[in-house]
DOMARVO-598542 format. One line per 10 residues: number of its first residue (from 1); their letters; for each residue z negated, y, x negated of C-alpha. Coordinates in steps of 0.2 Angstrom, whole numbers, plus 5000, padded with zeros to 4 digits. Layout:
NUM	a	Z/Y/X ~ ...
***
This chain:
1	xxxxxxxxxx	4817/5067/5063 ~ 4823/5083/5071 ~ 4807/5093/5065 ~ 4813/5090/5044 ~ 4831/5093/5051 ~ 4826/5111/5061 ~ 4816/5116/5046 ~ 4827/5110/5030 ~ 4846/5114/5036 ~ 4855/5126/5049
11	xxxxxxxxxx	4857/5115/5063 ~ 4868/5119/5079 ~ 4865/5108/5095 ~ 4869/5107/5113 ~ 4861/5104/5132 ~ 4869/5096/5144 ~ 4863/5091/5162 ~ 4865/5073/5172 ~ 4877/5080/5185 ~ 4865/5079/5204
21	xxxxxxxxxx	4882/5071/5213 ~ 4883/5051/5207 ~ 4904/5053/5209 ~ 4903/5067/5196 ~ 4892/5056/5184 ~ 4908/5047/5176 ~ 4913/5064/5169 ~ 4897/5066/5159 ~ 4905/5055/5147 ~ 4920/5064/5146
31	xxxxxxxxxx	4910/5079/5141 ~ 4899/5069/5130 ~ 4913/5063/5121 ~ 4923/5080/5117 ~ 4906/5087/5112 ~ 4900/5074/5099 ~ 4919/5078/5090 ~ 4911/5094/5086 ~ 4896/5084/5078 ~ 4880/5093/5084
41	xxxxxxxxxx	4865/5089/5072 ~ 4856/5083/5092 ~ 4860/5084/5110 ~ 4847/5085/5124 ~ 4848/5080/5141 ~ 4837/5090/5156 ~ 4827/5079/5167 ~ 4827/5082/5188 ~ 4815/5089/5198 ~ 4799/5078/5197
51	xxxxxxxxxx	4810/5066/5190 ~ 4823/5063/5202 ~ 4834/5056/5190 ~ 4828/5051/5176 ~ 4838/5035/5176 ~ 4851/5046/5171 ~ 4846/5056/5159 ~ 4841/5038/5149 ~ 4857/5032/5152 ~ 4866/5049/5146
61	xxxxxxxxxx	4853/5051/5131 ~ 4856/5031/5126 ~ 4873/5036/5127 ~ 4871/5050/5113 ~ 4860/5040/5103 ~ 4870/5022/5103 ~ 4887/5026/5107 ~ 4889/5043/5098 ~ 4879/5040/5085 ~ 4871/5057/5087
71	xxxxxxxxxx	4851/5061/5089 ~ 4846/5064/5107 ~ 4832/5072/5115 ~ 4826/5066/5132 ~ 4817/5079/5143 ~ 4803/5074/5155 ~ 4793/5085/5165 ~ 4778/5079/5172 ~ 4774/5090/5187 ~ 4778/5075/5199
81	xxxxxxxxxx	4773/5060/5189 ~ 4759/5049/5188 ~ 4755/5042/5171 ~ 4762/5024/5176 ~ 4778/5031/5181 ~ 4778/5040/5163 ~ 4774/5027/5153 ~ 4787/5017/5163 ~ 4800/5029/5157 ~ 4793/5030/5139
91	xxxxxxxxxx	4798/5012/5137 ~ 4813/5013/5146 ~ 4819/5025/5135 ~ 4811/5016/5117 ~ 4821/5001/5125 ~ 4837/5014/5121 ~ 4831/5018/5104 ~ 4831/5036/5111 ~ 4812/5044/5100 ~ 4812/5060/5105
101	xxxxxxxxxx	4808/5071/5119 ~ 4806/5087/5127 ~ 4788/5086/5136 ~ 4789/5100/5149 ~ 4780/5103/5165 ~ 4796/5105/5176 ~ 4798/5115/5192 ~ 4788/5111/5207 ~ 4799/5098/5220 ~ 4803/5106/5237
111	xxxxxxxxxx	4797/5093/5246 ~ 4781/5093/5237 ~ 4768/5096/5246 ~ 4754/5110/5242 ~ 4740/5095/5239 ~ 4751/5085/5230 ~ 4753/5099/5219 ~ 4735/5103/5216 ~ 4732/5085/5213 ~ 4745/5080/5201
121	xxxxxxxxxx	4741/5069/5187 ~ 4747/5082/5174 ~ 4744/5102/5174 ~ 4751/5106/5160 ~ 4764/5102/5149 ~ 4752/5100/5135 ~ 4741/5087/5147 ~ 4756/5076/5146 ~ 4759/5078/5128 ~ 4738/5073/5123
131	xxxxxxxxxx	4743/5059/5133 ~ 4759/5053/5125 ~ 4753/5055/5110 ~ 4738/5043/5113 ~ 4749/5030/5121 ~ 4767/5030/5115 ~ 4772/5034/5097 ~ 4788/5047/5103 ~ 4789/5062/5091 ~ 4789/5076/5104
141	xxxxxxxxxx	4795/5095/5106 ~ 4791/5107/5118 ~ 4797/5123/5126 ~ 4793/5140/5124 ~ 4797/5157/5131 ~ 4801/5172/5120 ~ 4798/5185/5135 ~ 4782/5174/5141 ~ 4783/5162/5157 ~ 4785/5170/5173
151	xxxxxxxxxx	4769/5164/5178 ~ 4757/5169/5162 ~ 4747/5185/5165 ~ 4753/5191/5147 ~ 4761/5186/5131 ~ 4744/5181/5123 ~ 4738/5169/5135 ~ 4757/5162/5134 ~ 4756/5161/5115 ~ 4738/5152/5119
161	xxxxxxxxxx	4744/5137/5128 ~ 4760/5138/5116 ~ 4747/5134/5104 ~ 4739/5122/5114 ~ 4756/5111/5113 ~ 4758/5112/5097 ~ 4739/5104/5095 ~ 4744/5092/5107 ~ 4758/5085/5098 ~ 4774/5096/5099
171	xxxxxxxxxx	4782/5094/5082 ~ 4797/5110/5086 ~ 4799/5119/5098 ~ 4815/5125/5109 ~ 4817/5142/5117 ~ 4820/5146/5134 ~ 4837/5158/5135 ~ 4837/5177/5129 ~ 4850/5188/5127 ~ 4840/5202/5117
181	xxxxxxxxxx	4839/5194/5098 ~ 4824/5205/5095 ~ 4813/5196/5108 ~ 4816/5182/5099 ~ 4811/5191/5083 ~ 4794/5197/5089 ~ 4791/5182/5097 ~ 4792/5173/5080 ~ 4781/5186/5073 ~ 4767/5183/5085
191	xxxxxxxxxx	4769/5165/5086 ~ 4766/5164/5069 ~ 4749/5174/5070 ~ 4745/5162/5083 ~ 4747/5149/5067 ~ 4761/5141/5075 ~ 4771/5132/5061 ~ 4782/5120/5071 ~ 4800/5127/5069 ~ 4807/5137/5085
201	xxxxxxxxxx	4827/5133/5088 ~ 4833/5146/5097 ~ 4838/5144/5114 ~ 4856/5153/5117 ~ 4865/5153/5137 ~ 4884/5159/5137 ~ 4884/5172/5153 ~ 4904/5166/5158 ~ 4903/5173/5173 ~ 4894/5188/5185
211	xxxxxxxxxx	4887/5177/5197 ~ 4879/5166/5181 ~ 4870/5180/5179 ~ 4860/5185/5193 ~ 4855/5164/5194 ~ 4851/5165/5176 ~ 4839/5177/5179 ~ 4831/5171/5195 ~ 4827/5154/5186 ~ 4824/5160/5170
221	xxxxxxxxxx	4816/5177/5169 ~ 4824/5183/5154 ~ 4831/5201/5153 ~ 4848/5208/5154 ~ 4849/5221/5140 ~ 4861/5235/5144 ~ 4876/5228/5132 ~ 4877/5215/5143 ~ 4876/5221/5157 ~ 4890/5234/5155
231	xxxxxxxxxx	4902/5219/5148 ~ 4897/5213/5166 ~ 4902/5229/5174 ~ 4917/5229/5163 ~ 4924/5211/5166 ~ 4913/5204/5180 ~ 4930/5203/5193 ~ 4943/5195/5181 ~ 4936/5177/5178 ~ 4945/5172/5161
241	xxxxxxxxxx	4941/5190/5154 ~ 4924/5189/5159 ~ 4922/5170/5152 ~ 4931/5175/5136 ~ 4919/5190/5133 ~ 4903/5178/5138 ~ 4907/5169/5124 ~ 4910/5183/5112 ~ 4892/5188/5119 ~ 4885/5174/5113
251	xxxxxxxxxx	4895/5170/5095 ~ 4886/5188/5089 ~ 4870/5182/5096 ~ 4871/5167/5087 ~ 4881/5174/5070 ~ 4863/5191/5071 ~ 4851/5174/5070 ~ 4857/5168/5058 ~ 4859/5183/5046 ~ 4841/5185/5050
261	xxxxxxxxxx	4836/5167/5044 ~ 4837/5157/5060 ~ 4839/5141/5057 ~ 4840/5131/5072 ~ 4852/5136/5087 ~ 4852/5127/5104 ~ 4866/5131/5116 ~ 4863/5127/5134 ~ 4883/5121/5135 ~ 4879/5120/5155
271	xxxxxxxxxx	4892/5106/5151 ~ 4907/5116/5148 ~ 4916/5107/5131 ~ 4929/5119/5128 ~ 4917/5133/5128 ~ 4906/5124/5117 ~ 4921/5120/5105 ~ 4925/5140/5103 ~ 4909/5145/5099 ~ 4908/5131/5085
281	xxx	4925/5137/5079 ~ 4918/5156/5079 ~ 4905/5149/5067
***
């Protein structure tokens, strides 16, 4: 299970994303296949908007699991699904072998009306997990946010529902993206007042380019510490330098965590293999 593995070895393992155009879908697998030579300890595999395509992330994630012989996670958000469409893809994806997944509430569709919204079957991300746990036997893992969600009214109530998942079934959890080490460090701190015990990969994005950047924050909400920044300013008009330098960015993130006892490293590979490839060889 990827719980015994987060808390008994270092593990490093990857993100990757089913592509939204079905002509780029064949390349996936190119992708796939030059990542699994690097041997990741798991792979896991976002899900769409309300679960646009969620055909394809069980196809990608049986893909991981079957064909590469490598652990793979399938997200599923819940924030456009009824439970019948769940359970359908549940057994869809135990049909795979494919056991694990990343229960998360997912962004709200654009065409999703406000009373949809107010009625959907599942709040919370930790509605869905009390309800996979009573009807599908999928060992689950969760997200959580070392700078709080954008939408919690402080850290506490953040750590609350974090809780809240954990009692709900959410045997690890994996981070949202920081690019301040000791965000992550304090989060850990107050997540283990909280009596949080599930272990907590850490959640790395390589900034490669400027304009990566500013998206990253608008969908994530993280903070851009001045080192970062500054490498932006220095680099941000010279593509390769400012790739190469992303990179480097990210390698001393990853080399601080794990000087300071982090375990479990999860890099948001936003499918890019080569750059995946250095950062394993930096390690």
């Amino acid at each position: 299970m990827i719980k015994d593995m987060l808390e008994n070895k270092r593990t490093v393992s990857f993100e990757i994303f089913p592509p939204k155009k079905d002509g780029e879908f064949k390349a996936v697998f190119e992708v796939l296949d030059a990542l699994g030579r690097l041997s990741p300890d798991f792979v896991s595999v976002t899900y769409g908007a309300g679960g646009s395509r969620s055909g394809k992330t069980i196809e990608i994630a049986s893909y991981i699991q079957n064909t590469l012989g490598i652990d793979a996670i399938a997200h599923m958000t819940c924030v456009g699904s009824t439970k019948d469409a769940l359970l359908s893809v549940t057994q869809a994806l135990r049909e795979k072998d494919v056991t694990h997944i990343l229960a998360l509430r997912g962004d709200r569709p654009r065409d999703m009306s406000d009373e949809q919204f107010a009625s959907r079957a599942f709040a919370h991300a930790s509605d869905m997990m009390d309800f996979l746990r009573e009807n599908t036997d999928l060992c689950m893992g969760g997200a959580c946010y070392p700078e709080k969600h954008f939408e919690s009214f402080s850290m506490e109530s953040d750590l609350n529902n974090l809780k809240k998942k954990q009692d709900a079934g959410a045997k690890y959890f994996i981070s949202q993206m920081f690019f301040d080490n000791d965000y992550y460090y304090s989060f850990l701190e107050k997540a283990g007042k909280k009596g949080i015990t599930a272990p907590i990969c850490a959640g790395i994005m390589p900034i490669t380019s400027a304009k990566q950047l500013g998206t990253t924050i608008t969908l994530s909400g993280s903070s851009i510490p001045k080192a970062l920044s500054d490498l932006v300013a220095a680099y941000g008009d010279s593509s390769e330098d400012m790739r190469k330098a992303g990179i480097d960015y990210a390698i001393r993130q990853i080399l601080d965590l794990r000087e300071n006892g982090v375990n479990g490293i999860h890099i948001y590979t936003m499918n890019k293999a080569k750059m995946a490839a250095e950062i394993m060889a930096a390690l």
